[in-house]
TILUMTOR-657470 format. One record per residue: x, z, y of N, C-alpha, C in turn. Coordinates in Angstrom, 2 decimals, decimal comma. Atoms other than C-alpha are relative to their C-alpha. Layout:
<rs>
<r n_east="X" n_up="Z" n_north="Y" ca_east="X" ca_up="Z" ca_north="Y" c_east="X" c_up="Z" c_north="Y"/>
...
</rs>
This chain:
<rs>
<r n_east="0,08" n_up="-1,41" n_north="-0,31" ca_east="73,48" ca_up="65,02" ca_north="141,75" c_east="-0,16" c_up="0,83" c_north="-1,27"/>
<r n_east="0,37" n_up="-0,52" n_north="1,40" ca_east="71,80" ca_up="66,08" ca_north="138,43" c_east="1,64" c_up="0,03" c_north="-0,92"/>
<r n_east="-1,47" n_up="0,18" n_north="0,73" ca_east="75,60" ca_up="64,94" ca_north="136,75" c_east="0,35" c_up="0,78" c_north="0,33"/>
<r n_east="-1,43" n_up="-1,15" n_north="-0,05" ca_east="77,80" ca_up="66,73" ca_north="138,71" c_east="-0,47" c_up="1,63" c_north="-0,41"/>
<r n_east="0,47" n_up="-1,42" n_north="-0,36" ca_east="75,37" ca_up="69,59" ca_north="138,80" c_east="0,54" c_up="1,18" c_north="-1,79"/>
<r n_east="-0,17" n_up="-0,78" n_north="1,76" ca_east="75,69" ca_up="69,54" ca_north="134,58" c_east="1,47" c_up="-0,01" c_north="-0,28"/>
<r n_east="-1,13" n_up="0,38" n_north="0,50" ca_east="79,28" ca_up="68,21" ca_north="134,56" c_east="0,82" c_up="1,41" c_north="0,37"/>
<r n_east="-0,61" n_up="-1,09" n_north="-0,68" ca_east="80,33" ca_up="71,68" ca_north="136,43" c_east="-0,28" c_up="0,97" c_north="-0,92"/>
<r n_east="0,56" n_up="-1,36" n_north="0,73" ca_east="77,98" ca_up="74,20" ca_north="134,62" c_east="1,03" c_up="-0,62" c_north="-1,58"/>
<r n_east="-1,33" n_up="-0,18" n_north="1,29" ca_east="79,85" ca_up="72,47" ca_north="131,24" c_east="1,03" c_up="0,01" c_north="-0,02"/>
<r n_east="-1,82" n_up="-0,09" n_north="-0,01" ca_east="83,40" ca_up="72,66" ca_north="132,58" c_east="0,04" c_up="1,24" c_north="0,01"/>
<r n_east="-0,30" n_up="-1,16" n_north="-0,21" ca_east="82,50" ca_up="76,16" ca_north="133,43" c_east="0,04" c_up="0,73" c_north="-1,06"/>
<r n_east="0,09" n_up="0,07" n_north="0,96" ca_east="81,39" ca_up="76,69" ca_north="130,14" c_east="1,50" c_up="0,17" c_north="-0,91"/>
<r n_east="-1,19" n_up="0,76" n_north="0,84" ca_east="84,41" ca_up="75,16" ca_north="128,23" c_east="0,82" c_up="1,57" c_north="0,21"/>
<r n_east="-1,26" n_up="-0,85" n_north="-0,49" ca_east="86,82" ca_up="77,56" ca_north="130,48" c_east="-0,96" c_up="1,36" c_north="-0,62"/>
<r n_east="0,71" n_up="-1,26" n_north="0,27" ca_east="84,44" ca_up="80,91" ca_north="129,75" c_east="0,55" c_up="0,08" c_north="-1,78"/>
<r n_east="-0,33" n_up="0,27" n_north="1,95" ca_east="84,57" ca_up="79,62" ca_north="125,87" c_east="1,57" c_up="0,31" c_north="-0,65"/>
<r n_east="-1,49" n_up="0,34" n_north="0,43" ca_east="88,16" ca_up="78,89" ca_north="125,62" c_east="0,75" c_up="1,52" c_north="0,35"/>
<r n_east="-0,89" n_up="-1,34" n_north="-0,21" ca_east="89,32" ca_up="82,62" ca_north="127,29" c_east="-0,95" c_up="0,84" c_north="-0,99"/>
<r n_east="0,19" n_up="-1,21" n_north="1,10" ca_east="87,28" ca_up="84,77" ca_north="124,63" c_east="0,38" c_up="-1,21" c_north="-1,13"/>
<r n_east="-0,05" n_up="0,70" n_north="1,27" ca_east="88,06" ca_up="82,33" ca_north="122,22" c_east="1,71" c_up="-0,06" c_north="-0,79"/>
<r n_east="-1,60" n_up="-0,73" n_north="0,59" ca_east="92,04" ca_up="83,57" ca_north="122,24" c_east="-0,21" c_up="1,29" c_north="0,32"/>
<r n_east="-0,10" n_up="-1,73" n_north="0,32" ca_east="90,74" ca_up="87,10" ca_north="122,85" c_east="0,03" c_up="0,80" c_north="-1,39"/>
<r n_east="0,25" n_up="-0,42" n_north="1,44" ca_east="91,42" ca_up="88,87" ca_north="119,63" c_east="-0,90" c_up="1,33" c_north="-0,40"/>
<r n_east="1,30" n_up="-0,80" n_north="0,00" ca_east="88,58" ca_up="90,54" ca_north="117,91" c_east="0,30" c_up="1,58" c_north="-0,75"/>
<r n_east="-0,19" n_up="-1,25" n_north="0,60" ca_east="88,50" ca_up="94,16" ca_north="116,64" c_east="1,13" c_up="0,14" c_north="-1,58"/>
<r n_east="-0,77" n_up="0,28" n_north="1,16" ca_east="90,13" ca_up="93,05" ca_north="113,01" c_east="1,23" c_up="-0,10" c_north="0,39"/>
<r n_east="-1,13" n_up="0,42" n_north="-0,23" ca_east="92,56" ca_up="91,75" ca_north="114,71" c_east="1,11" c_up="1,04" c_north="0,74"/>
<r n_east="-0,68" n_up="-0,86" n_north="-0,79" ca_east="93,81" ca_up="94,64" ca_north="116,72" c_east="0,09" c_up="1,32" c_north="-0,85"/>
<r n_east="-0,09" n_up="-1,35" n_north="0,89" ca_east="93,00" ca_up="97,53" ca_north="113,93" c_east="-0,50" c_up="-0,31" c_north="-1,24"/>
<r n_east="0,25" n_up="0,05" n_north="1,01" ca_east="93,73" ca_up="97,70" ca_north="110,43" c_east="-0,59" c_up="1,02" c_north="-0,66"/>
<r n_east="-0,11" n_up="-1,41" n_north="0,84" ca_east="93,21" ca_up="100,43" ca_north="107,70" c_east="0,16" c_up="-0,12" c_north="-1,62"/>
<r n_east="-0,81" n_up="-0,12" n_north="1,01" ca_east="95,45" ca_up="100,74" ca_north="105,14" c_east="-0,11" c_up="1,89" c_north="-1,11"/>
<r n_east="-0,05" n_up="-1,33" n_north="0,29" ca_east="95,07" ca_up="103,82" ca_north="102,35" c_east="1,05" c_up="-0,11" c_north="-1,17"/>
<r n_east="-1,34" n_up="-0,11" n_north="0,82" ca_east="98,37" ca_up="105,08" ca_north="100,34" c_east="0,29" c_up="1,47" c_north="-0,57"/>
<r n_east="0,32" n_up="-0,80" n_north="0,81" ca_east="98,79" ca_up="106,78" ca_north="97,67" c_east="1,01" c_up="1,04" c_north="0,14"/>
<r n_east="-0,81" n_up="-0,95" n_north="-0,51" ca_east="101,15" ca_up="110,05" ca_north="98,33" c_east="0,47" c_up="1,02" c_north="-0,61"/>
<r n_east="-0,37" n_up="-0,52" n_north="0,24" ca_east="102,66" ca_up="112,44" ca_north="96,65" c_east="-0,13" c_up="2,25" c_north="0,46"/>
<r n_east="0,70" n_up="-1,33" n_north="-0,91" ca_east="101,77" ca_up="115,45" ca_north="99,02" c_east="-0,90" c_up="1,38" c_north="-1,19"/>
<r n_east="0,57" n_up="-1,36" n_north="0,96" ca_east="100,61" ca_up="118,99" ca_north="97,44" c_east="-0,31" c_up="0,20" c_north="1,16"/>
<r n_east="0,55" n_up="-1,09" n_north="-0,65" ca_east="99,73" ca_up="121,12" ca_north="100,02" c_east="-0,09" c_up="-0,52" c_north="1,86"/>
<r n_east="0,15" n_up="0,24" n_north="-1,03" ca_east="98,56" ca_up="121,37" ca_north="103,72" c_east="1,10" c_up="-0,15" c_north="1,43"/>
<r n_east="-1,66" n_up="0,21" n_north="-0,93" ca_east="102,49" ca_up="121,70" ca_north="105,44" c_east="0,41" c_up="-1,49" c_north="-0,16"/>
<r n_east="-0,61" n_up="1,38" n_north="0,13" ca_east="102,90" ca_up="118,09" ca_north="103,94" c_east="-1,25" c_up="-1,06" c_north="0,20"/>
<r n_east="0,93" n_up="0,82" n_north="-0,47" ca_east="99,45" ca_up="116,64" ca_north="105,42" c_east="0,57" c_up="0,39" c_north="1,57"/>
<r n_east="-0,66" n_up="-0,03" n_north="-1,38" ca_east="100,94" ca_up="117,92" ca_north="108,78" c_east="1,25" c_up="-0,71" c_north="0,25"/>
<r n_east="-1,00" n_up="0,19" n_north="-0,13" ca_east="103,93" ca_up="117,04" ca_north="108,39" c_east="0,11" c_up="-2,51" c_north="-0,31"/>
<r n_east="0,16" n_up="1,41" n_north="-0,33" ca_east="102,85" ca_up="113,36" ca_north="107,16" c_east="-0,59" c_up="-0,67" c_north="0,74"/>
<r n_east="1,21" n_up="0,43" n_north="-1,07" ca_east="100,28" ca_up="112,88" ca_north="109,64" c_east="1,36" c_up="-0,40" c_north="1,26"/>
<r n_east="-0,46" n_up="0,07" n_north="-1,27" ca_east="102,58" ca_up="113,56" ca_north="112,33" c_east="1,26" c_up="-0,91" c_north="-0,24"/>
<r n_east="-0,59" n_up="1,33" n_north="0,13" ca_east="105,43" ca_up="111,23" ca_north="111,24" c_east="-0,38" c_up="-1,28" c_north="0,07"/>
<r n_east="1,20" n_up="1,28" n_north="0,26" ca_east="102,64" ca_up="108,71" ca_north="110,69" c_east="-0,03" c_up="-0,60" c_north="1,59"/>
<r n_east="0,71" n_up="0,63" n_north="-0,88" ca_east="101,82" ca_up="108,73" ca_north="114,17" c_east="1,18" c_up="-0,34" c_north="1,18"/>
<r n_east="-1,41" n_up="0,43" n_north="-0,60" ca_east="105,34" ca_up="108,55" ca_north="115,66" c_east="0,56" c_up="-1,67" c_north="-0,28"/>
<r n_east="-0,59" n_up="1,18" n_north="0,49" ca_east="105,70" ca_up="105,22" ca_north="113,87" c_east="-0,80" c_up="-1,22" c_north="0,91"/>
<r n_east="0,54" n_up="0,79" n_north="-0,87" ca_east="104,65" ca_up="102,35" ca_north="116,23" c_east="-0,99" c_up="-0,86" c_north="-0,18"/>
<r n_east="1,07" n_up="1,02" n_north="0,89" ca_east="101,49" ca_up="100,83" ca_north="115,93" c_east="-0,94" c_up="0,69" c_north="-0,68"/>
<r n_east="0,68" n_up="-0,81" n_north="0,66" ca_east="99,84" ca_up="103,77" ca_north="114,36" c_east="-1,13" c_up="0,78" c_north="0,68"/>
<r n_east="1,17" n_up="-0,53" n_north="-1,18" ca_east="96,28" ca_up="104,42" ca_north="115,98" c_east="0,07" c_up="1,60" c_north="-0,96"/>
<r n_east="0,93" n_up="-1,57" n_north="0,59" ca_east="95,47" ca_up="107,63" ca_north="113,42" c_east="0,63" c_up="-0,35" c_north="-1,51"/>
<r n_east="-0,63" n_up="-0,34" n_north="1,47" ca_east="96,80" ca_up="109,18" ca_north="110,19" c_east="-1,06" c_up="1,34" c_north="-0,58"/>
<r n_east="1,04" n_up="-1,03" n_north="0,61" ca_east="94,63" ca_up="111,10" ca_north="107,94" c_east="0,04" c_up="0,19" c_north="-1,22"/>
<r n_east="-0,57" n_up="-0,24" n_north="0,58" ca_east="95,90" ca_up="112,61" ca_north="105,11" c_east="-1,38" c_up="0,57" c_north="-1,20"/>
<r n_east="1,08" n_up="-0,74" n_north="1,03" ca_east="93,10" ca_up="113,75" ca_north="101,97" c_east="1,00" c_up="1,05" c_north="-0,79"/>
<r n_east="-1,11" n_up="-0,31" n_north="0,95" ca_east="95,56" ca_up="116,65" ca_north="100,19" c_east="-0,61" c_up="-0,12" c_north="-1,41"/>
<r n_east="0,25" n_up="-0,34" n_north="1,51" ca_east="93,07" ca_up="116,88" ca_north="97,38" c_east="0,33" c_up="-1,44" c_north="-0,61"/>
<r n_east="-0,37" n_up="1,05" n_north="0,58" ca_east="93,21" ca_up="113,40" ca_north="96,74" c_east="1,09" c_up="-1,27" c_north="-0,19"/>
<r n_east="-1,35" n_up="0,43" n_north="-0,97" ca_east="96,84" ca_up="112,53" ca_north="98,59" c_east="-0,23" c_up="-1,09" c_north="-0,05"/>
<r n_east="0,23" n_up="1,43" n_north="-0,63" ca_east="95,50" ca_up="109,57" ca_north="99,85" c_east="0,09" c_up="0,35" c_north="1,14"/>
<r n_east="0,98" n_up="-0,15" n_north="-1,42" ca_east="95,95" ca_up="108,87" ca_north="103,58" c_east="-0,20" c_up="-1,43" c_north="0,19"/>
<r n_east="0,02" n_up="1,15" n_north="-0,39" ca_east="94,89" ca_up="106,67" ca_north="105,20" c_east="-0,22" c_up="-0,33" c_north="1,19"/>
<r n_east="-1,04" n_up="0,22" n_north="-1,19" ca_east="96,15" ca_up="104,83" ca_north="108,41" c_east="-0,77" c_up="-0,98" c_north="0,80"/>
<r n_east="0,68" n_up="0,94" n_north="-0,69" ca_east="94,56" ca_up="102,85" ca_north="110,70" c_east="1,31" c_up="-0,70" c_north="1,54"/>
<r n_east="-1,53" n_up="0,78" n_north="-0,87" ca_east="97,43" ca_up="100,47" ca_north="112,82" c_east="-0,41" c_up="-1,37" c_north="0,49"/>
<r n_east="0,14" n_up="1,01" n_north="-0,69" ca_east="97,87" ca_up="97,66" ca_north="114,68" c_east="0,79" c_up="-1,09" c_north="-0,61"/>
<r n_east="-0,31" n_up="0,46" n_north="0,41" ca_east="99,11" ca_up="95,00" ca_north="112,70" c_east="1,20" c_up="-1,11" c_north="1,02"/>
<r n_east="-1,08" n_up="0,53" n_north="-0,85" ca_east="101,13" ca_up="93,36" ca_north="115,49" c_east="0,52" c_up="0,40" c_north="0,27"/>
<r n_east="-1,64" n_up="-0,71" n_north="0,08" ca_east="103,20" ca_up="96,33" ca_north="115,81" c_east="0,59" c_up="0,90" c_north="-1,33"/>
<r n_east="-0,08" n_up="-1,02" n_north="1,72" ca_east="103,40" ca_up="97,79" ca_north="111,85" c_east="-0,37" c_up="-1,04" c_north="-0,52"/>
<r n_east="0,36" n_up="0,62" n_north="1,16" ca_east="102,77" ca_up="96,42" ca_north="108,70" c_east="0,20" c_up="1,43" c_north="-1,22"/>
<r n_east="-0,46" n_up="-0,95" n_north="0,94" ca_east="102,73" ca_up="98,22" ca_north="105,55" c_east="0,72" c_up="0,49" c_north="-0,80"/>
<r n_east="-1,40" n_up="-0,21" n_north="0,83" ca_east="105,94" ca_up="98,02" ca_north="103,99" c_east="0,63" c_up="0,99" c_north="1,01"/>
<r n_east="-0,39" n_up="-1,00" n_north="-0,96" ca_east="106,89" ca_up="99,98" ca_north="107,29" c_east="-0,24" c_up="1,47" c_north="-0,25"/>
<r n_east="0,61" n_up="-1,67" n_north="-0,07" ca_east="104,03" ca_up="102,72" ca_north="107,10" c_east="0,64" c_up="0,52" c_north="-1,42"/>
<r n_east="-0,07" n_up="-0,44" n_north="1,25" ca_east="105,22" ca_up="103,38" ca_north="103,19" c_east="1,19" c_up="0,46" c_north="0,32"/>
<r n_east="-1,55" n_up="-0,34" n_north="0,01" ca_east="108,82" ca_up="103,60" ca_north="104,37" c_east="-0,13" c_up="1,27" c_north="0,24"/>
<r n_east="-0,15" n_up="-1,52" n_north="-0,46" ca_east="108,11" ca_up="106,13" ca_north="106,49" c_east="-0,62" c_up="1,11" c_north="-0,54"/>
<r n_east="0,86" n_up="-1,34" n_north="1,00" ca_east="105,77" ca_up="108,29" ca_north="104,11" c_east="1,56" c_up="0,27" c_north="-0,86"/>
<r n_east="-1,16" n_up="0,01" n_north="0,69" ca_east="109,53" ca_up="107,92" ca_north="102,18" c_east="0,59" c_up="0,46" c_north="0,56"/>
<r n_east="-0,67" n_up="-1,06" n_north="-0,84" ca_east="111,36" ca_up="108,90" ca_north="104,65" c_east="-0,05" c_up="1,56" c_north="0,25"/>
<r n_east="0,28" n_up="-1,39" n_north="0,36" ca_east="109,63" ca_up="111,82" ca_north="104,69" c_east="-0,09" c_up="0,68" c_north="-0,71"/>
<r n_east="-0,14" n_up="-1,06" n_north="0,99" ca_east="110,27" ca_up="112,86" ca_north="101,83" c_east="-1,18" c_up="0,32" c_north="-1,25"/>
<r n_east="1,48" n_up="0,58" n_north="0,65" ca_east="106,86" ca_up="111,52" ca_north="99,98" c_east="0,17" c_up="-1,12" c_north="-0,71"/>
<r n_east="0,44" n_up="1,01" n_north="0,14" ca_east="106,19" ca_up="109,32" ca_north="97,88" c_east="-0,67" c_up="-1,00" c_north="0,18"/>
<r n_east="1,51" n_up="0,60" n_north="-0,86" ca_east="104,04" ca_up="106,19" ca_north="98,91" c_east="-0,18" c_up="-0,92" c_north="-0,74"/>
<r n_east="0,07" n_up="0,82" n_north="1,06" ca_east="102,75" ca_up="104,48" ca_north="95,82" c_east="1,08" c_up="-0,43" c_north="-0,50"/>
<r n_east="-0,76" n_up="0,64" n_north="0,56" ca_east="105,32" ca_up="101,98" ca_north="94,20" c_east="1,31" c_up="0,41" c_north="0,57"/>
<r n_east="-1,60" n_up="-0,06" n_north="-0,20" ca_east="108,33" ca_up="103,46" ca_north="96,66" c_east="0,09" c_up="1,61" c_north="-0,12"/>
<r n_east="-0,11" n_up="-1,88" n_north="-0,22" ca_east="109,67" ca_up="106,88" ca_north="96,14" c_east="0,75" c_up="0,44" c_north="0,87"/>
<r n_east="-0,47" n_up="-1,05" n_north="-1,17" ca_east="110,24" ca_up="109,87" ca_north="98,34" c_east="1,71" c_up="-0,45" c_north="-0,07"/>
<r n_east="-1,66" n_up="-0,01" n_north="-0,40" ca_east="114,06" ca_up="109,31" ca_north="100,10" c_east="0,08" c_up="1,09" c_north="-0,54"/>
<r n_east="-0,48" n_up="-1,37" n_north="0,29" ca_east="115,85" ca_up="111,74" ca_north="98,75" c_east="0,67" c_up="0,70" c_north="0,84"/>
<r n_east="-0,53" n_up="-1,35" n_north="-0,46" ca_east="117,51" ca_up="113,30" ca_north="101,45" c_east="-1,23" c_up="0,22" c_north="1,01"/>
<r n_east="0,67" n_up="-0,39" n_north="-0,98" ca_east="114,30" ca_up="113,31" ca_north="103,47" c_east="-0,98" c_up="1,29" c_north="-1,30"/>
<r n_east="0,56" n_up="-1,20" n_north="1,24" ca_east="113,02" ca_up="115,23" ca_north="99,88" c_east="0,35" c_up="0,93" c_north="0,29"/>
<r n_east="-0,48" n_up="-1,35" n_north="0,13" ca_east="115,46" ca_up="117,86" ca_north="99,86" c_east="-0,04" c_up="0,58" c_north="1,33"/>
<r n_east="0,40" n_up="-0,80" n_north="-1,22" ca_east="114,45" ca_up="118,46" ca_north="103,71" c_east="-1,07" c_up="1,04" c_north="-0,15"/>
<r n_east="1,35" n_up="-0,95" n_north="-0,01" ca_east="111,19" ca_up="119,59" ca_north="102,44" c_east="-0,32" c_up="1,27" c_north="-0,20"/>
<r n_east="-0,20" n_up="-1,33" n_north="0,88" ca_east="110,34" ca_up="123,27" ca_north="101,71" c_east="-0,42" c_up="-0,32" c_north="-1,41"/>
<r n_east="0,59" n_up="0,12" n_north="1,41" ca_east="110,09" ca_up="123,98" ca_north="98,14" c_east="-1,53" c_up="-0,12" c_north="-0,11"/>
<r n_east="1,86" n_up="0,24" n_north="0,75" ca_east="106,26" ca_up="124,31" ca_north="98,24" c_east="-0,65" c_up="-1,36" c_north="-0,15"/>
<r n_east="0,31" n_up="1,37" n_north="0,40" ca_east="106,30" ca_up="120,81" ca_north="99,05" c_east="0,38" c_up="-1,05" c_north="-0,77"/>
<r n_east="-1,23" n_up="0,61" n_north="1,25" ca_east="108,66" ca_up="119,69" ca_north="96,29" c_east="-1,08" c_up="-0,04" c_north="-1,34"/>
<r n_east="0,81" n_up="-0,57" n_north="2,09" ca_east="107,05" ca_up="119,01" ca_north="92,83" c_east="0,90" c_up="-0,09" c_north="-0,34"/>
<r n_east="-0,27" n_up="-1,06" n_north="0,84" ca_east="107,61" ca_up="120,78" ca_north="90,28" c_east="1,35" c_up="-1,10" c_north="-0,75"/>
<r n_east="-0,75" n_up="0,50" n_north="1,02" ca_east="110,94" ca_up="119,37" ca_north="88,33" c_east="0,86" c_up="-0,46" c_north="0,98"/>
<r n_east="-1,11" n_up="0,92" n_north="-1,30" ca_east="112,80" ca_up="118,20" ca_north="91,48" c_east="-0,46" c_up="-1,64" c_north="0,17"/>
<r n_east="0,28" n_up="1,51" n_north="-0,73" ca_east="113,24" ca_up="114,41" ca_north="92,09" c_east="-0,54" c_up="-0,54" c_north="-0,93"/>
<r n_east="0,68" n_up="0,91" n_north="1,62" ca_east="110,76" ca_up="113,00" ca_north="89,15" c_east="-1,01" c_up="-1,17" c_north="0,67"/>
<r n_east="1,01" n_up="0,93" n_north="-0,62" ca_east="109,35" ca_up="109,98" ca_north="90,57" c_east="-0,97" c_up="-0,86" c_north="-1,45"/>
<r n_east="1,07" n_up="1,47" n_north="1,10" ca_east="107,05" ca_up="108,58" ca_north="87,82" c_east="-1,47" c_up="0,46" c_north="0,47"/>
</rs>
């Protein structure tokens, strides 16, 4: 009696263990990535935010202009970061090591253009 009574409570066990034990934990479901940006002014923290969050996988975009860092918080099973950078490019931004597309550049208004046109260094 005592056996089966333990052999049950530890099978029940096992099964309880084994389903959080492929549940994935907070890390696993949200990253946060910060990238370095090109951005001057507050039309191109709107304007990157909201591309940001169109891109799949993208819980929140948050743009610093003084320090054009944003930074991104995503789901790594639907983004990665060669993605989120594209699309800061796409838009016409730089995103650290890749530079602003150029025809998503010359979309931009001038205020959000630096100064010299397309100078990526």
């Amino acid at each position: 009696m005592f056996r089966n009574l333990f052999l049950t409570a530890l099978t029940s066990l096992m099964i309880v263990g084994n389903l959080f034990a492929g549940a994935p934990t907070r890390d696993d479901k949200e990253k946060e990535v910060k990238i370095k940006t090109s951005a001057i002014c507050s039309m191109c923290k709107s304007r990157i935010e909201r591309n940001l969050t169109f891109e799949k996988g993208v819980k929140e975009a948050d743009l610093d202009v003084k320090t054009k860092v944003v930074t991104i918080k995503y789901n790594p099973a639907k983004t990665d970061i060669t993605k989120l950078k594209a699309n800061i490019s796409k838009t016409g931004y730089d995103a650290e090591e890749i530079p602003a597309d150029e025809a998503g550049y010359n979309k931009l208004p001038s205020c959000c253009k630096k100064s010299g046109g397309m100078d990526h260094q």
